[in-house]
N, C-alpha and C positions, 0 to 999 in steps of 0.2 A: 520587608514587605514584598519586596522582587521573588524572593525564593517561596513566598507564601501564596502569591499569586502562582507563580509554575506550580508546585504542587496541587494546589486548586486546579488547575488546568487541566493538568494531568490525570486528575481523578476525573471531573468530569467528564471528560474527552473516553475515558477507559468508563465508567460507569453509563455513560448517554450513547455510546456504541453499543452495548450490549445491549441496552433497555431497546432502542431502536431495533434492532436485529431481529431480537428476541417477538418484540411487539407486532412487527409486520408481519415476519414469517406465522404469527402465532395468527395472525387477520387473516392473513392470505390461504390461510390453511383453513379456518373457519369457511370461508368464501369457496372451498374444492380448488384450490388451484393446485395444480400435482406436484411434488417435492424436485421434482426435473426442476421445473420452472423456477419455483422459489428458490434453489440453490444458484441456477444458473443469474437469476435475477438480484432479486432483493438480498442474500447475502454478500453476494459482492460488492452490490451498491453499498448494502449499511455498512461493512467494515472498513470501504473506503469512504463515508462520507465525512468523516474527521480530516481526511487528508482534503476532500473538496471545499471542508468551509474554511480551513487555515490560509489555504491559496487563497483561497477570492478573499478571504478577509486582508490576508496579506499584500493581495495586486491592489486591490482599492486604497490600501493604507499607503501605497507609494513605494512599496519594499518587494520588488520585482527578484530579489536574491534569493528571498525568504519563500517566494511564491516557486519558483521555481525550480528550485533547490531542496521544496519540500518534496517533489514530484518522485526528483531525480533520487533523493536521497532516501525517500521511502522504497523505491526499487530495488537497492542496493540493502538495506536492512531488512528488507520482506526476505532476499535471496539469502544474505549470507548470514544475517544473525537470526533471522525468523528460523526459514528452512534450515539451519546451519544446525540449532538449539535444537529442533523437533527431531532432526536425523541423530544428532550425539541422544537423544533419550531413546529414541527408539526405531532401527531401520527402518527404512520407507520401499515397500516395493511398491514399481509404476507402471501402469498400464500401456503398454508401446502404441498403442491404435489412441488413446487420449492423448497423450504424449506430441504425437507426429499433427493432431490435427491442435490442438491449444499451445502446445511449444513452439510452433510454426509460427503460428499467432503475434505471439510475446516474440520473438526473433524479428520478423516483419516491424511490429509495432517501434520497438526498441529503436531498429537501423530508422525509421520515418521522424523518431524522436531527434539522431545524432542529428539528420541530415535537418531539419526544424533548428535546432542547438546552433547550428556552424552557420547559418547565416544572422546570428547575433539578435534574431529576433523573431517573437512569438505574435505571429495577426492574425485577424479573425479568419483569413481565409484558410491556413491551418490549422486554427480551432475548429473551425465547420468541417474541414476534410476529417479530421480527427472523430467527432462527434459522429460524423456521418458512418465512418467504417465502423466506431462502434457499435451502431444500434444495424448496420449489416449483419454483422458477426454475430450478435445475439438474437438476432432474424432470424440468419442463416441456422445458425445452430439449434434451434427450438424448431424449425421445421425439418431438419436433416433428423435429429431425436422422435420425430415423430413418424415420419416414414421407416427410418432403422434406431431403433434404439442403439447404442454402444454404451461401450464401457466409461465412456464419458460422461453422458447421462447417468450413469450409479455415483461418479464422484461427486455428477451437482446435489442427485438426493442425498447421500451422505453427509454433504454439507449442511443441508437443512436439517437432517435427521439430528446435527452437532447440536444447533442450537434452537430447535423444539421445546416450545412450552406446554408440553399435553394439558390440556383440562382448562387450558385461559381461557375466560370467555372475552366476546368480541369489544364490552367496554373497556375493561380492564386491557384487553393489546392496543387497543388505540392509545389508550390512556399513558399505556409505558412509549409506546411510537412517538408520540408527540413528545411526551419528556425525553426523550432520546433526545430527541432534534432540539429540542431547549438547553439539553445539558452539553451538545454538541457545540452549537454554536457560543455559548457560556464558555464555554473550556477552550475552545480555540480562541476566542478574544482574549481572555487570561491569557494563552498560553503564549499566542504572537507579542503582546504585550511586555513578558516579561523575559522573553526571549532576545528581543531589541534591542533591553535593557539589559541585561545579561552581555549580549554581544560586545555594545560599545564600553561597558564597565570592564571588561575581562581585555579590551583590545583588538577583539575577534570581528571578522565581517559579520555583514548581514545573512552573504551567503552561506559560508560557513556553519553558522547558528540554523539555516534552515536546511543543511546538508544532515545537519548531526541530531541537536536536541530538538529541534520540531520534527523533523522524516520519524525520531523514533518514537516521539511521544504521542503522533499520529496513528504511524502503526499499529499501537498495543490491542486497540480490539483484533488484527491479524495474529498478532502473538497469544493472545487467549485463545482463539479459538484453532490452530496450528499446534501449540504444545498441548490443548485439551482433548485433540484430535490423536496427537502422538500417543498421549498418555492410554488414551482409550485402543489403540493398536488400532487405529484408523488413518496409516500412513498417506493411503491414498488418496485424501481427505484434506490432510495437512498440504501436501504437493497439489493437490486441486486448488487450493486455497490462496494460494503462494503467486500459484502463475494467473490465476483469475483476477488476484488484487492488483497483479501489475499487470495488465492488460488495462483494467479501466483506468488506473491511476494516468497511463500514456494517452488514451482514447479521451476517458472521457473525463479525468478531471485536467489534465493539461491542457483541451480541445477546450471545455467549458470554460476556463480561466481566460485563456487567451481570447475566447466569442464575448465576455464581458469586455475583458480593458486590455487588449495588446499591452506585448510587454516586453522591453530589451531585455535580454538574455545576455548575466552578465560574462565574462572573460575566462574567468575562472571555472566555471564548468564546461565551455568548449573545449581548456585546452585539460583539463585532469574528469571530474567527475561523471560525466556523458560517457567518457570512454569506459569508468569503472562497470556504471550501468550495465554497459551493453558486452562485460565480459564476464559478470557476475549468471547476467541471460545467457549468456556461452554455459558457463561452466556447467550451469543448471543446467540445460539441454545434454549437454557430453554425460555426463554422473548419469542421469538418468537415461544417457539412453546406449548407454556401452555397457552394462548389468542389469539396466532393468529396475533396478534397485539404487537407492542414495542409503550410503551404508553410514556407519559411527565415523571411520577413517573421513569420509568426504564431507560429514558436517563437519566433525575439525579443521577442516584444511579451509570452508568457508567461515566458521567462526575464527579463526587467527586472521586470515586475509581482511576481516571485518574492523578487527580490532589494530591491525596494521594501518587499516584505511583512518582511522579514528585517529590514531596518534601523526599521523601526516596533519587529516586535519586542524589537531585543535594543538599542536605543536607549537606553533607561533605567538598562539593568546598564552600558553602555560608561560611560555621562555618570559616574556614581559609582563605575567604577573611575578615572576619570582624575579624581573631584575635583572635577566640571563638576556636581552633582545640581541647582545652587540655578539651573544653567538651564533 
């Protein structure tokens, strides 16, 4: 039943992100709102709002590992195995002038996350700081887009442009929007739930389990629309996509968690994961901004360092399920 529930979750979480996505952008676009906008906006909120309801369902549940863990850990799989995948299918050239002003971003955000991380706890009044620069930054950036457009502005329309539904009418987008958010929050209850269960069956922490199979089972509406992006030779789209979701994921769903229910920040990711975070943000920034381009070679060097980081992880639950603890 544990492994029926996860998959249940899973799907949900992967089918109620895109219904969502899909359903506003397709409203908001009914409504004139310009593709800048809805990219810069609504698809980043929807594709991280899997990550925002497993947190808060997770902090309310008492499981401050799982909440946190899911933050840090969807960063680190956005970077290395998301972007990792879409660059091994298809190079990514990157816009130096978006790059400098959203890479700066994600760099800033990241270091405000460790320094948050290291003193062992998450309160409202770094929630609110958090919250607050992000709706700065999306201020800021929707009025800077409109006095100078840039090349930044073409990445958020092209994100919209990803997941367009020409020809929906305005009942029918509501109608998916809201099942989004049903199938959302449905899919993340499952998925915290059987993740838990999971954890303490296998031997594994809490945090752990929210490092590894919740960060990625959160991410997949990123991972849809990143490798659909690649596929479509819309690299810049995919890299827009990547550094967008992990700006909010630090802003605004770690800011929103912690403005609901403060939360100890456990040990384990001060002294390992925080740091991975915040050099996976590194590497992304160097790749992209020493060639211009994240090529096949440098998604592989991200997806093994992915799968490196995986086997650290979940090392210790393997050795004791098979018997192996005393090595």
């Amino acid at each position: 039943m544990i492994w029926i529930e996860l998959i249940a979750g899973l799907v949900l979480l992967l089918g109620g992100g895109e219904a969502l996505v899909r359903g506003s952008v397709a409203a908001a676009t009914r409504l004139g709102v310009s593709k800048m906008v809805i990219g810069l906006t609504l698809v980043g909120f929807g594709t991280s709002m899997p990550e925002l309801v497993a947190s808060l369902q997770a902090a309310l549940s008492g499981a401050p590992g799982v909440a946190v863990g899911n933050v840090v850990g969807s960063n680190i799989a956005n970077v290395a195995l998301i972007l990792g995948l879409s660059a091994a299918i298809l190079p990514m050239t990157v816009n130096r002038r978006a790059l400098a002003r959203d890479g700066t971003v994600l760099i800033l955000a990241s270091l405000a996350m460790v320094a948050v991380v290291l003193t062992g706890w998450m309160g409202r009044g770094a929630g609110l700081a958090f919250v607050v620069v992000l709706l700065a930054y999306t201020g800021g950036t929707y009025l800077a887009e409109r006095r100078r457009p840039s090349p930044a502005g073409d990445v958020y329309a092209g994100e919209a442009a990803e997941v367009a539904a020409p020809g929906m009418s305005m009942p029918a987008a509501l109608l998916w929007a809201l099942g989004g958010i049903a199938g959302v929050v449905l899919g993340a209850d499952f998925l915290i739930g059987a993740a838990i269960s999971i954890a303490r069956a296998a031997g594994l922490s809490e945090t752990v389990i929210g490092l590894t199979l919740v960060a990625v089972g959160t991410s997949l509406p990123e991972l849809v629309t990143s490798v659909m992006a690649a596929l479509r030779r819309h690299g810049d789209v995919a890299f827009g996509n990547v550094v967008g979701s992990n700006i909010f994921n630090i802003l605004g769903i770690a800011g929103t968690t912690a403005l609901v229910t403060p939360l100890r920040v456990p040990a384990q990711i001060a002294v390992l994961d925080i740091w991975v975070m915040l050099a996976a943000a590194g590497l992304l920034a160097a790749f992209a901004a020493t060639a211009g381009r994240i090529g096949r070679a440098e998604g592989g060097v991200l997806l093994l360092g992915y799968l490196a980081y995986l086997a650290v992880q979940l090392a210790p639950g393997l050795r004791a399920t098979l018997g192996l603890s005393h090595l």
